[in-house]
C-alpha positions as CSV (number, residue, x, y, z in Angstrom):
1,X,57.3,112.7,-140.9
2,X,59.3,111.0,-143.9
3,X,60.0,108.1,-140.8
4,X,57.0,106.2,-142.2
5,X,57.4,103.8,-139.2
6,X,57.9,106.4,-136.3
7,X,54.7,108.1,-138.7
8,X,52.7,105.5,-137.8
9,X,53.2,104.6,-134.5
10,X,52.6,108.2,-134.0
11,X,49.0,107.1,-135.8
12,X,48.5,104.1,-134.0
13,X,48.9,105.5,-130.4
14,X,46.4,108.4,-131.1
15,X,43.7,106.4,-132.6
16,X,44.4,103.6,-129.5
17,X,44.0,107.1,-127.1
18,X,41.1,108.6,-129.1
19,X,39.1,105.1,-129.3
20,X,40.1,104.2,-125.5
21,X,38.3,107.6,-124.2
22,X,35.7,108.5,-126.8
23,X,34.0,104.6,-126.6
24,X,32.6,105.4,-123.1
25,X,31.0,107.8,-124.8
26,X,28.8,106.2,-127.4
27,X,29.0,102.5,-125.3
28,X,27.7,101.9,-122.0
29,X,28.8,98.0,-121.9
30,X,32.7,98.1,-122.3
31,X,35.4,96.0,-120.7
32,X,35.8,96.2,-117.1
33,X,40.0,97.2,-118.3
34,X,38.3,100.0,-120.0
35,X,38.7,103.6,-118.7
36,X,35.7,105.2,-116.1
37,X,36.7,108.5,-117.0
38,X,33.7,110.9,-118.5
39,X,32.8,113.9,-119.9
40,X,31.9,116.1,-117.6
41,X,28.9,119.2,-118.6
42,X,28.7,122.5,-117.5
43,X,26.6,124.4,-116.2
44,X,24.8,125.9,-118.9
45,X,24.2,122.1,-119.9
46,X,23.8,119.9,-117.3
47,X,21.6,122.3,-114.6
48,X,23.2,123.0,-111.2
49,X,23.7,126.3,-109.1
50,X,25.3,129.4,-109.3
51,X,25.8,131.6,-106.6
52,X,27.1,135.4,-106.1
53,X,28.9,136.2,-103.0
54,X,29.5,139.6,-101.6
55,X,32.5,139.4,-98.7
56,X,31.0,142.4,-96.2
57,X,34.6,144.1,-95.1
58,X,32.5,147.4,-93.9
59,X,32.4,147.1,-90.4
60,X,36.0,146.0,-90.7
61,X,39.1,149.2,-90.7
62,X,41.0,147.3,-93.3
63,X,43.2,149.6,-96.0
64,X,42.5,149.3,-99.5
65,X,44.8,146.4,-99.8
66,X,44.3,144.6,-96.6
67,X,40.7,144.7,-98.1
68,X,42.2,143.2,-101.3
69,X,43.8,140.8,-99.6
70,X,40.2,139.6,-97.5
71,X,38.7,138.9,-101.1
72,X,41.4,136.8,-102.0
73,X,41.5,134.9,-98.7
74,X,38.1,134.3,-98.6
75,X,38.6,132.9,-102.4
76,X,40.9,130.2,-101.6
77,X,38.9,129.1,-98.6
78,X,35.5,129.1,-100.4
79,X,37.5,126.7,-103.1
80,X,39.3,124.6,-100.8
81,X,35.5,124.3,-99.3
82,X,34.1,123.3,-102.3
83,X,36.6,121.1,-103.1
84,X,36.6,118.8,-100.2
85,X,32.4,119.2,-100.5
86,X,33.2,117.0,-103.9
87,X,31.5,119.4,-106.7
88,X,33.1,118.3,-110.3
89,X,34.6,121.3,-112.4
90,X,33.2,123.9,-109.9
91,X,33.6,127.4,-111.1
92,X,34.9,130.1,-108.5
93,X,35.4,133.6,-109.7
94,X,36.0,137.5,-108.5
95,X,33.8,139.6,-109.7
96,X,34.5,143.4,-109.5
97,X,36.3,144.6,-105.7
98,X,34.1,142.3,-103.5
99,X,32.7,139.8,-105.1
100,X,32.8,136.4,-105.8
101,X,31.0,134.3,-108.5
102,X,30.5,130.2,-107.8
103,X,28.8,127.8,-110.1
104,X,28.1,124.7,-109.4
105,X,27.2,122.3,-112.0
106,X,25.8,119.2,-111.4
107,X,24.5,119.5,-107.5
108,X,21.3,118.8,-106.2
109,X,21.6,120.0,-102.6
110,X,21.9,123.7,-103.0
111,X,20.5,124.6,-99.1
112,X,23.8,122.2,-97.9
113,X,26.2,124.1,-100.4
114,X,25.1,127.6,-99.5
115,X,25.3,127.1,-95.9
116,X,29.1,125.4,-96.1
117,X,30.0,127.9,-98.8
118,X,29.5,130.9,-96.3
119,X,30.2,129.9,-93.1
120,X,32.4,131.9,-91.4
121,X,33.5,129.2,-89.0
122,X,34.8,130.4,-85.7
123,X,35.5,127.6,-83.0
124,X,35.8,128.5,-79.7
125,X,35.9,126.7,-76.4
126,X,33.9,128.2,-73.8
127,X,33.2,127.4,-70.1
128,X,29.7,127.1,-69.1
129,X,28.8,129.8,-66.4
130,X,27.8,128.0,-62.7
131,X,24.3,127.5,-61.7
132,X,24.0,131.0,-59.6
133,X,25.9,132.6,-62.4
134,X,23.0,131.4,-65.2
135,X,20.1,132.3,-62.1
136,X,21.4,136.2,-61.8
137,X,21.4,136.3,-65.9
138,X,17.7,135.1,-65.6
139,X,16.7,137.2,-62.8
140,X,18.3,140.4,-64.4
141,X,16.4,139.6,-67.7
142,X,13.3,139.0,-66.5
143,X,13.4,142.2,-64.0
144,X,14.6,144.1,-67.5
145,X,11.3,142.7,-69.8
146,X,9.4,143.8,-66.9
147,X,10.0,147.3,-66.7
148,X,10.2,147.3,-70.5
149,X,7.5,144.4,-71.7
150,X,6.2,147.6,-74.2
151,X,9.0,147.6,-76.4
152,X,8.4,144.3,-77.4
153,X,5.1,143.8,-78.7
154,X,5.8,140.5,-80.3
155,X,5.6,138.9,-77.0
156,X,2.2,139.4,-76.6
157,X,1.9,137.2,-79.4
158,X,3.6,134.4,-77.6
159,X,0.8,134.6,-74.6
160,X,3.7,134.6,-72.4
161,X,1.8,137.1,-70.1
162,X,-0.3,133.6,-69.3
163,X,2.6,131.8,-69.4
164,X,4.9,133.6,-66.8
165,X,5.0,132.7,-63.3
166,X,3.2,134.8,-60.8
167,X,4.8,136.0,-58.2
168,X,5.7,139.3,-55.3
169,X,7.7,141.6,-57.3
170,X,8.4,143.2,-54.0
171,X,8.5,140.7,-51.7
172,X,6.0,142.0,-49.5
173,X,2.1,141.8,-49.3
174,X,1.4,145.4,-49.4
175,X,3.1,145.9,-52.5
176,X,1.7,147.8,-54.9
177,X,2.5,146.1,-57.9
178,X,-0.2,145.6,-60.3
179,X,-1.5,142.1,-61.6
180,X,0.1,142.1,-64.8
181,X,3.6,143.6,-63.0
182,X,3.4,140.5,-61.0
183,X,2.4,138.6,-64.5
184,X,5.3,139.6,-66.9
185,X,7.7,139.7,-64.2
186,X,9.4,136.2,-65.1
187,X,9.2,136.9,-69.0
188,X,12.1,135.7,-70.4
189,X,12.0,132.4,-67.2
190,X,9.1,131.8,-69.7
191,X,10.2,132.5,-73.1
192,X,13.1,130.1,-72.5
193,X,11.1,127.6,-70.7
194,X,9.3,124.3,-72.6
195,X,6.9,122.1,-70.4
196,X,8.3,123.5,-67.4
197,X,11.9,122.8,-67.9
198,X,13.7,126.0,-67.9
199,X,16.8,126.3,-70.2
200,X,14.9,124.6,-73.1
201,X,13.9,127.4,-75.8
202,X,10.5,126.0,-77.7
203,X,10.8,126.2,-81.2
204,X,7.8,129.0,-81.8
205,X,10.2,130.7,-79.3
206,X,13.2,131.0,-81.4
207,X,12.7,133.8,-83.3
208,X,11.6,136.0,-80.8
209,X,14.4,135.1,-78.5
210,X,16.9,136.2,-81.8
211,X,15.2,139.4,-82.2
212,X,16.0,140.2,-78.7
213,X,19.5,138.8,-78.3
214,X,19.9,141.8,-81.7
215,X,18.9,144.1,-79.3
216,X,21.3,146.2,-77.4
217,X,19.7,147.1,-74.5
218,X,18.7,143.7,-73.8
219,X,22.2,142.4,-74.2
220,X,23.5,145.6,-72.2
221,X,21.0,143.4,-69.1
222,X,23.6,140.8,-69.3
223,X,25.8,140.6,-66.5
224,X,29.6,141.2,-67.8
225,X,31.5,138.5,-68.7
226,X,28.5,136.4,-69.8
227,X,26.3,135.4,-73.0
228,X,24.2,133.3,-74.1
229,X,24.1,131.0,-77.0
230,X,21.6,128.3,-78.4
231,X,22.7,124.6,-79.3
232,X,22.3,123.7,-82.7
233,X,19.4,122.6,-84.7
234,X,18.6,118.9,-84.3
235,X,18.2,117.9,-88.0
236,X,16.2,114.9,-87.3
237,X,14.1,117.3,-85.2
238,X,14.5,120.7,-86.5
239,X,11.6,122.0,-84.6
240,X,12.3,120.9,-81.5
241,X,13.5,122.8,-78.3
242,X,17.0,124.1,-78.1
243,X,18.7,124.4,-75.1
244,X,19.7,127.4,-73.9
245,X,23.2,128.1,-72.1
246,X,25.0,130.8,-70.8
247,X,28.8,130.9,-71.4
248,X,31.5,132.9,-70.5
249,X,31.7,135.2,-73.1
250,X,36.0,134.9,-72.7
251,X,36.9,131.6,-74.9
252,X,39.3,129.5,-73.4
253,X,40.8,128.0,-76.3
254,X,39.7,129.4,-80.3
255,X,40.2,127.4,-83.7
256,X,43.1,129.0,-84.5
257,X,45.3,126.7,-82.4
258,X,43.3,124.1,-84.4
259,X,46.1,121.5,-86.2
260,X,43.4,119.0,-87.8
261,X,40.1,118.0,-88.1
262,X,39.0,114.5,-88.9
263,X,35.8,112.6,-89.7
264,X,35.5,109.5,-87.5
265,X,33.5,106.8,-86.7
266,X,33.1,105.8,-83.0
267,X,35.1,101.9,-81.9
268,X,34.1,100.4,-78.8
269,X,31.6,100.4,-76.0
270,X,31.6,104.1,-75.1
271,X,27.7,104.9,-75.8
272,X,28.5,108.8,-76.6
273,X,30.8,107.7,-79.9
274,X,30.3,103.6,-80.4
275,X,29.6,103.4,-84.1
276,X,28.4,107.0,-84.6
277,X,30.3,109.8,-86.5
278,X,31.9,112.5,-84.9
279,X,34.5,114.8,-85.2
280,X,38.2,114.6,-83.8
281,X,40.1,117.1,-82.9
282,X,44.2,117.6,-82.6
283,X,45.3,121.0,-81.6
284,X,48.8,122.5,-82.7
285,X,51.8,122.5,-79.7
286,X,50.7,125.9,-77.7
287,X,46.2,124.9,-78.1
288,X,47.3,121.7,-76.8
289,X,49.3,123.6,-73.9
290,X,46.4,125.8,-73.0
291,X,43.9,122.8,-73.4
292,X,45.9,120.7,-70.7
293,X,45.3,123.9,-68.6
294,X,41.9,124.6,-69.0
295,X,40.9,121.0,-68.5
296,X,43.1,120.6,-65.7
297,X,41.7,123.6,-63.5
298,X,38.1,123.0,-64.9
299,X,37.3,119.4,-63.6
300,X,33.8,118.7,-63.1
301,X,32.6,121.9,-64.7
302,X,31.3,121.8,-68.5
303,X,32.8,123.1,-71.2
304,X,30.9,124.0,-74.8
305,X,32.3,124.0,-78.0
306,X,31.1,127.1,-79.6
307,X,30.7,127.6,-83.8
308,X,30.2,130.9,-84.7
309,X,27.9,131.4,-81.6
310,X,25.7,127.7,-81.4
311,X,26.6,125.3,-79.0
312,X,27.5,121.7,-81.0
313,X,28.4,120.0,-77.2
314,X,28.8,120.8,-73.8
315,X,30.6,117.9,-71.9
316,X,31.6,117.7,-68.2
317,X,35.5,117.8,-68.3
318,X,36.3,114.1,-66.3
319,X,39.9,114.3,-66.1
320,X,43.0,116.5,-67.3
321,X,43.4,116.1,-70.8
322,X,47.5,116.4,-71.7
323,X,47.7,115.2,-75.0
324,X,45.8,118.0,-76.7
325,X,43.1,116.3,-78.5
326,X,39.3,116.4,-78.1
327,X,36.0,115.1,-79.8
328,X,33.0,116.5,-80.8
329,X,30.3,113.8,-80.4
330,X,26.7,114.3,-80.4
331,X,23.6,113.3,-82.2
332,X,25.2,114.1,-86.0
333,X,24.7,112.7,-88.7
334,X,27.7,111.5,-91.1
335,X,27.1,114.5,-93.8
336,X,26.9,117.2,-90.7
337,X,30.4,115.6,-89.8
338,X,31.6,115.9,-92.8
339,X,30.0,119.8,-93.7
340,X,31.8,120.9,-89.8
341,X,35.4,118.7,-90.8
342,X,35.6,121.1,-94.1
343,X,34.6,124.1,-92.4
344,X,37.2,123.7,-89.5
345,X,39.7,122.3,-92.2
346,X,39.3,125.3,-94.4
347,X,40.0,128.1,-92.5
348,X,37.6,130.9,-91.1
349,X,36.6,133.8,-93.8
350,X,38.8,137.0,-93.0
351,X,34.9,139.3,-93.4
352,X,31.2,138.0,-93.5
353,X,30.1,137.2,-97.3
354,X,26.7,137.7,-98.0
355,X,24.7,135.9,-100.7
356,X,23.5,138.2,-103.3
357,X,22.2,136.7,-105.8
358,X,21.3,132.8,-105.9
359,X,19.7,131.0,-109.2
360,X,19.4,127.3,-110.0
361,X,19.6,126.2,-113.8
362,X,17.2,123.0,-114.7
363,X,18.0,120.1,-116.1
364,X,15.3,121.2,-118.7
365,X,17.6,124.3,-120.2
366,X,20.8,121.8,-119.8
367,X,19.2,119.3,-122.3
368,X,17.7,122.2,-124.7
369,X,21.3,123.6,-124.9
370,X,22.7,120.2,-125.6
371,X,20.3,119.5,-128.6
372,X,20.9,122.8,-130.1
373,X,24.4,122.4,-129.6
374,X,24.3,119.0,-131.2
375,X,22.5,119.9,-134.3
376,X,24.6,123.0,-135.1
377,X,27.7,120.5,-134.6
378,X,26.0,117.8,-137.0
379,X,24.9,120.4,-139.6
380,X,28.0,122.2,-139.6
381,X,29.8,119.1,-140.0
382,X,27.2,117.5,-143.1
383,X,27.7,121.0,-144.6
384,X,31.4,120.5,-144.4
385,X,31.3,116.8,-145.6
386,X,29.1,117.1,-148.9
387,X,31.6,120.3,-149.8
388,X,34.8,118.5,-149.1
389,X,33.6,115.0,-151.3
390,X,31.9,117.0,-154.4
391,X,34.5,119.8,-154.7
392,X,37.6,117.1,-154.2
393,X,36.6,114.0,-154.6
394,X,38.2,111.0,-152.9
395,X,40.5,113.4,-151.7
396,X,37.8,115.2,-150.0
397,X,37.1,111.3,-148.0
398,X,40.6,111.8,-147.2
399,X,40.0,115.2,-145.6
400,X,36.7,114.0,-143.7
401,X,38.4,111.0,-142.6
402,X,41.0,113.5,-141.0
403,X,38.3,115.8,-139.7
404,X,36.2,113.0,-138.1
405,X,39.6,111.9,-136.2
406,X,40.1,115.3,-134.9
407,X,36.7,115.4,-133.7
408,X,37.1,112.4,-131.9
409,X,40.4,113.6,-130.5
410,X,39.0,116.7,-128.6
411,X,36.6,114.5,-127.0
412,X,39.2,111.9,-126.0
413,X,41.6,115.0,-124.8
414,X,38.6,116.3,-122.8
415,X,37.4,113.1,-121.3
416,X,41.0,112.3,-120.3
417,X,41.7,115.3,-118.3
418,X,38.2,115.1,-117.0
419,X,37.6,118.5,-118.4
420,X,33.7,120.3,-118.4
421,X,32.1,121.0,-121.9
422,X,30.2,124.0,-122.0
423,X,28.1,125.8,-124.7
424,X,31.3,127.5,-125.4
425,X,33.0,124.7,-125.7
426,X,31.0,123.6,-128.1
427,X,31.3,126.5,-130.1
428,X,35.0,125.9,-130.2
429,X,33.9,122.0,-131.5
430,X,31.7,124.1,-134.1
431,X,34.4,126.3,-135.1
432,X,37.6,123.9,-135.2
433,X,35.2,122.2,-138.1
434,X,35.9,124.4,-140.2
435,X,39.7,124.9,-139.2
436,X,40.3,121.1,-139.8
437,X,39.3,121.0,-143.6
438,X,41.4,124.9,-143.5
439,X,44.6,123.0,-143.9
440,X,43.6,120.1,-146.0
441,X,42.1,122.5,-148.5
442,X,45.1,124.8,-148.8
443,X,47.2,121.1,-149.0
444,X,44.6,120.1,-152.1
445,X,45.1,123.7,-154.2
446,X,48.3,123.3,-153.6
447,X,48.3,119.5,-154.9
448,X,46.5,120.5,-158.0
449,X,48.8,123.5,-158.9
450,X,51.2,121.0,-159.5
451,X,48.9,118.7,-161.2
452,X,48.4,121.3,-163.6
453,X,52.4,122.1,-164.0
454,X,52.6,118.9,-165.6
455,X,54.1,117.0,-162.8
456,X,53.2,113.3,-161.4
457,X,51.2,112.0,-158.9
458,X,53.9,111.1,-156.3
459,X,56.0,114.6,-156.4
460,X,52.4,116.6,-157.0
461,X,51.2,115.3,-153.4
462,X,54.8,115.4,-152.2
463,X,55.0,119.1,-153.3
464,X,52.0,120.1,-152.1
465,X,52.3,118.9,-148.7
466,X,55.8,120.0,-148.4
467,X,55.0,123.7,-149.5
468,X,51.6,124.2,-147.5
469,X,53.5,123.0,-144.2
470,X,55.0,126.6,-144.0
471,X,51.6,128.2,-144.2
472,X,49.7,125.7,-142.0
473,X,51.5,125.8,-139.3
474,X,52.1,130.0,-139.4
475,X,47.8,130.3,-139.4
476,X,46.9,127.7,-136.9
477,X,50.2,128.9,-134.4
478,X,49.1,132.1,-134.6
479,X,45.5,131.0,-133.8
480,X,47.0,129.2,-131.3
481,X,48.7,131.9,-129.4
482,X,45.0,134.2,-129.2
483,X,43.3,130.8,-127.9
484,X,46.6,131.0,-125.0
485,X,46.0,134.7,-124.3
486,X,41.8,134.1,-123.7
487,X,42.6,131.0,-121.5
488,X,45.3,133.0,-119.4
489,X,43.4,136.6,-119.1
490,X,39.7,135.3,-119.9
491,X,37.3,133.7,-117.4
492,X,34.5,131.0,-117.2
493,X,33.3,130.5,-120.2
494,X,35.7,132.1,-122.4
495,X,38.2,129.4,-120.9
496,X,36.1,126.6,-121.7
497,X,36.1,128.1,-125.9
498,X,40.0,128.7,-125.6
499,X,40.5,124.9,-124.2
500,X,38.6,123.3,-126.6
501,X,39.6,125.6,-129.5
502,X,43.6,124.7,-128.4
503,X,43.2,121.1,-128.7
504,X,41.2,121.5,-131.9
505,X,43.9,123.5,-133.4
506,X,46.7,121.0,-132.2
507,X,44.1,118.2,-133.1
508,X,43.4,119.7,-136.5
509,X,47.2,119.8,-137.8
510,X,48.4,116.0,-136.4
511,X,45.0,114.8,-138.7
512,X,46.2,117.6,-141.7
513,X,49.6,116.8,-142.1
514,X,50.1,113.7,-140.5
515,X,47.5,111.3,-140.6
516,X,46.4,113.0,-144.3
517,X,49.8,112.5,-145.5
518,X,49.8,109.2,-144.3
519,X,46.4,108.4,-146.1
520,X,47.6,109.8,-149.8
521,X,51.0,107.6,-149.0
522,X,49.4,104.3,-149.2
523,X,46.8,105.2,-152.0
524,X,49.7,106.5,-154.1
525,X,52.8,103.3,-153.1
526,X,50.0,100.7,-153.3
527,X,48.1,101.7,-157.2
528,X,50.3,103.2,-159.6
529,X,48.2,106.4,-160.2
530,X,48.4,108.5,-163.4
531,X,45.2,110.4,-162.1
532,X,44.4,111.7,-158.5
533,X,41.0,112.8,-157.5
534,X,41.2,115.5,-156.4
């Protein structure tokens, strides 16, 4: 640093940088050439959610690392999630063998974020069964509730009984079926009937047509080859009747021949898409080979695009489609576009993650974190300021001037790369304090030692600078290297102290040696000082 020009371009251009990011801090009016950049908060201070994820690899026969290798998949994909779901500074950590730790800070629609974050995604393309394939499912299903109506109490609570249509089980006047034979045989016709249409599941029905579809003899009534699956929940009328369909159970094309999924917005006249959202779909060289096929032997019949079992659409295939691209239009809004883009983008989870543990931090405990932080920083820092001035004098200005520059640089470093402060963080602000006036006070003894041995001004400050440089920069690298080695094998929070503890330290000897130096210059080659304060 004995370039005094070179010195104090070197000056210039960090107080230009410090002043260009910290402003937006303390201004809200500022030149529209200024920089939009801000200081992002943490969880622990600005509220938000934090979520604890369990990936469920039991049912799966996966080897130790295979199961290793699922919690790191399922990792990525939950961040890449996130990501595109637009969440500043998100935090996404293991936790133990299966686990997985997200925070949040910042969002305000936790149900949306939960449900994206663990979805497991699976696309598949299903052809919807023909109309005497759908009547034997029903007739096989209502002939099983009526020889086992007992075992399901709960539809007695839907007065289905009243509800079912009456008719022969036997098909012949003597039979000897009883009244309520006759009554509950067409109980599921009527649990998956609404106002008479058959096929449309009433909302108080849902739940008691889930509990059955988790029952094993009822599925075992299915005929082979065949399912069922509900379409999805309207979310303009979420308690509305869902249509029911039955599917081949075999898919006909799955979402791992997926190439891309896009967000669009419907051009034209076409009433299904014409300036509505939907999503488009381009499949890779061999889903667009076995698309061609299935739409080409399938013409006329419908075919559903299945998500992890509900039904988004159902179109009638019009025509061969060759080019291997296909839409999924509906009544969705923009954000449900978006949410399915990401999770088809993404990837599917390699094992079913389960939420654990769910909590959401207030806005209330974000603003009491940052005035406690606040006035530890501003009491730390008075404490610091009356010490430096009484016990050196001017040259303690000198050494506040320097500390108040590093300060500012941290936040300026921070804002820049759009980095999160934390409650750590600011314990790393707290403690690089009292690092900045470290240096500057072994600088000062050192100053005064030669004070004392008689010589002047000029080689007294020259000396002292020149000998404490050694021992500066040996106790802040050395900081330095533990603040590395808690970033690299430390997590969350202990990150967010090692970043802001780095910069301070790298902060703190630029203000120290440089600026400092630069300060004592200009008093000393401007006055001709027999006396320093000091």
């Amino acid at each position: 640093m004995r370039n005094r020009k070179l010195r104090s371009l070197l000056i210039i251009a960090v107080l230009v940088f410090t002043v260009y990011f910290v402003a937006p801090l303390l201004f809200e009016k500022l030149p529209s050439f200024w920089t939009d950049k801000e200081l992002k908060l943490g969880l622990d201070l600005q509220g938000g959610m934090q979520i604890l994820l369990e990936v469920d690899y039991s049912e799966l026969e996966l080897s130790v690392e295979a199961k290793k290798d699922a919690v790191k998949t399922a990792l990525e994909i939950i961040r890449n999630r996130i990501d595109q779901f637009g969440v500043s500074e998100p935090s996404i950590q293991p936790i133990g063998e299966n686990r997985i730790l997200i925070q949040l800070p910042g969002l305000t629609n936790f149900n949306r974020a939960k449900e994206l974050i663990g979805k497991t995604a699976l696309l598949e393309f299903k052809l919807v069964a023909e109309s005497d394939q759908t009547e034997e499912v029903y007739k096989s299903l209502d002939s099983y509730l009526e020889n086992n109506y007992q075992k399901y109490p709960f539809l007695e609570d839907l007065d289905l009984v009243d509800a079912a249509p009456i008719v022969d089980v036997l098909g012949d006047e003597d039979s000897l079926a009883t009244d309520e034979e006759a009554e509950n045989s067409q109980l599921f016709t009527a649990l998956v009937s609404s106002d008479d249409a058959p096929g449309r599941v009433p909302f108080k029905h849902i739940n008691a047509f889930k509990t059955l579809l988790k029952d094993e003899d009822f599925i075992k009534e299915i005929p082979a080859g065949l399912q069922l699956a509900l379409e999805k929940v309207s979310k303009k009328d979420p308690y509305s009747a869902r249509t029911l369909y039955v599917l081949h159970s075999q898919a006909e094309l799955s979402g791992d021949k997926l190439d891309k999924a896009s967000t669009k917005i419907g051009q034209g006249y076409d009433p299904k898409t014409s300036g509505k959202p939907y999503v488009s779909l381009e499949f890779n060289k061999e889903g667009a080979r076995i698309f061609k096929t299935v739409t080409g032997q399938n013409i006329k019949r419908r075919l559903a695009i299945v998500l992890d079992d509900v039904v988004y659409v159902a179109p009638v295939i019009q025509d061969k489609i060759p080019s291997g691209q296909a839409q999924i239009t509906g009544s969705f809004s923009l954000e449900e576009v978006q949410d399915l883009v990401i999770v088809l983008e993404s990837g599917n989870l390699p094992a079913p993650v389960k939420v654990i543990e769910e909590r959401t931090v207030g806005p209330s405990m974000g603003n009491d974190s940052i005035r406690a932080g606040v006035r530890a920083a501003l009491l730390g820092l008075a404490i610091v300021v009356v010490f430096m001035i009484i016990y050196y004098g001017l040259s303690g200005v000198v050494a506040v001037i320097a500390l108040l520059m590093n300060m500012g640089f941290i936040l300026a470093v921070l804002t820049s790369l759009q980095g999160t402060l934390t409650m750590p963080g600011i314990a790393g602000l707290i403690l690089t304090i009292g690092m900045s006036v470290d240096a500057n006070v072994i600088i000062f003894e050192r100053i005064r030692e030669e004070l004392k041995a008689g010589k002047t001004v000029r080689s007294a400050v020259d000396a002292g600078f020149s000998r404490a440089l050694v021992t500066i920069l040996d106790a802040n690298l050395t900081t330095l290297i533990t603040a590395l080695v808690l970033y690299q094998f430390g997590t969350g929070p202990i990150k967010g102290f090692a970043v802001t503890l780095s910069i301070g330290i790298v902060g703190s000897m630029f203000s120290a040696i440089v600026l400092a130096k630069a300060i004592f210059d200009g008093m000393i080659t401007n006055v001709n000082r027999d006396k320093l304060s000091i």
